[in-house]
N, C-alpha and C positions, 0 to 999 in steps of 0.2 A: 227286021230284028224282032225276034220272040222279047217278050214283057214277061216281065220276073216280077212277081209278088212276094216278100217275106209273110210269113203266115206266124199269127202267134199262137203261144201256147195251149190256149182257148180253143183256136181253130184247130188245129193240129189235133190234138183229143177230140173233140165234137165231129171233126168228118173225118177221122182217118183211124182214134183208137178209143171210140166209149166203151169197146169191151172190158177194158181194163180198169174202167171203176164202176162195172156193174154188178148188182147186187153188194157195190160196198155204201154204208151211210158216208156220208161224206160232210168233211167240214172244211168250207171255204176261207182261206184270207185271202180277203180281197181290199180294194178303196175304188175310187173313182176311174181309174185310169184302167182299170181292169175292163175294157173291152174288146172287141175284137175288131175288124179292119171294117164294119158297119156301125160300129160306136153301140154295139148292145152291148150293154152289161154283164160279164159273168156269172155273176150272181141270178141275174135272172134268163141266163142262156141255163144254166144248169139245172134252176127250179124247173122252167118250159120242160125238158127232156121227162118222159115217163117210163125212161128205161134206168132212170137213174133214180139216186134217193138222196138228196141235198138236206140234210136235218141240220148244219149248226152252220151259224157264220160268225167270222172274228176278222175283229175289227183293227189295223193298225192304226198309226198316228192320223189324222184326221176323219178317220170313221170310214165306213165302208163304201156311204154315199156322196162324202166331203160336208160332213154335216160340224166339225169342230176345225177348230183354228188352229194354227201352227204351234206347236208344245200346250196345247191345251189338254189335261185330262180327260178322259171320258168312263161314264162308268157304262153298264150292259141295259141292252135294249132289245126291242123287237124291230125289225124289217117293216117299214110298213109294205109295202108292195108283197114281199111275201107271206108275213107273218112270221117267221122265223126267229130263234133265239139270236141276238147279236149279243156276242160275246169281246168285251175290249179288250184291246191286247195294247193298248195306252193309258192305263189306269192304273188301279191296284196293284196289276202284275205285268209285267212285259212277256211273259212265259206263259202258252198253257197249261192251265191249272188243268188234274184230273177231271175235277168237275166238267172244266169246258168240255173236254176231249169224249168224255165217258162212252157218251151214245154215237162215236164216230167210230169206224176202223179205216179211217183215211183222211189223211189232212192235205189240201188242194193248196198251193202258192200259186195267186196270182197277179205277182207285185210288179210295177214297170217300174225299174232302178235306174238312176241317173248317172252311172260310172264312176259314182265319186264316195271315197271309203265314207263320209262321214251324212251317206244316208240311211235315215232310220228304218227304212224295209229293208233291208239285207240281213238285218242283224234281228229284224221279226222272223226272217226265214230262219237265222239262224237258231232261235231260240224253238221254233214251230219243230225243227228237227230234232233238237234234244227234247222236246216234248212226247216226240214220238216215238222217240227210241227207248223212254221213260215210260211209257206206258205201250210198249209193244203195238203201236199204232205204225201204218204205211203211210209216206212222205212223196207227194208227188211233187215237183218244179218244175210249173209251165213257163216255157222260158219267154222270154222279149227278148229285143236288139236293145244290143246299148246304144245309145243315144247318141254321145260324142265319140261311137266306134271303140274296136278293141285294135286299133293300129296303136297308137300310143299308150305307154306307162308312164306316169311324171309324175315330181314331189316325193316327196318324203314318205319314207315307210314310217308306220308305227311303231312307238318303243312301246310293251305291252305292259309299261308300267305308265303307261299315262289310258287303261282301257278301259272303256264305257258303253252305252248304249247309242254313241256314235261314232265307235268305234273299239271293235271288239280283235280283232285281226289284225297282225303284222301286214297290211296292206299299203301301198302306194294311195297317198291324195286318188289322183287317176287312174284307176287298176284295170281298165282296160279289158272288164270279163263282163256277162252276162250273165242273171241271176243263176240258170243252168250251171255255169263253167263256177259259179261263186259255192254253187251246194257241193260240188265236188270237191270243190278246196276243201272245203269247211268239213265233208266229212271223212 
């Protein structure tokens, strides 16, 4: 019996389509879970590449590294490993600012989502997209697998009068998509 690998999004780009963000600057959201099926970092798969050009990274809810706590603030920083701008996207604003975006013409998502409406990287992607359509910036979504699968939907959909930053979408508790099939809805 052949062995079947899921490949994520990371991989998927890096050995099969870097042409398609090359010679653009690029600006990563990433955390901790942003590796690939050898546990490297994105952030620093993309920096390594000399065919690429990784200028900004932004940071969601617990930072890029896992460097903050669950609903903790964070304000902007530098990478140490790369030196790089880190830009929070758990702080002052949950949206990129122009400022962050400026020196980028491509914003990378590379968030691993848990299936369930009321996590807060779904709704960073979502905002990373209105970021980019706001400032005529390119939106890529490196997809993951969902985790407790897209066979089941359950729970309650959202009433959009109760919507927040854990929860922005008429979605199902369990919605059963992956970040890929979430950007589609969403745009």
């Amino acid at each position: 019996m052949e062995r079947r690998v899921v490949k994520t999004g990371i991989e998927v780009l890096l050995g099969e389509r870097p042409s398609r963000l090359r010679g653009e600057r690029i600006a990563l959201i990433a955390n901790p879970a942003s590796v690939d099926s050898r546990l490297r970092h994105s952030v620093d798969l993309l920096y390594a590449r000399k065919d690429l050009q990784l200028a900004v990274i932004l940071g969601p809810e617990h930072g890029t590294r896992g460097e903050a706590q669950d609903q903790v603030e964070m304000g902007h920083s530098t990478d140490e490993a790369t030196g790089l701008p880190v830009y929070s996207l758990y702080g002052e604003s949950l949206i990129p600012t122009p400022e962050m975006i400026r020196a980028v013409d491509t914003l990378v998502f590379d968030l691993q989502d848990i299936g369930s409406r009321y996590y807060t990287y779904i709704y960073t992607m979502a905002y990373a997209m209105q970021a980019a359509a706001r400032d005529g910036k390119r939106m890529v979504v490196l997809d993951r697998p969902n985790p407790i699968s897209g066979v089941a939907v359950q729970g309650n959909v959202l009433d959009r009068r109760y919507s927040s930053f854990v929860g922005l979408y008429p979605l199902a508790v369990r919605h059963g998509m992956t970040p890929g099939e979430l950007a589609l809805l969403m745009n």
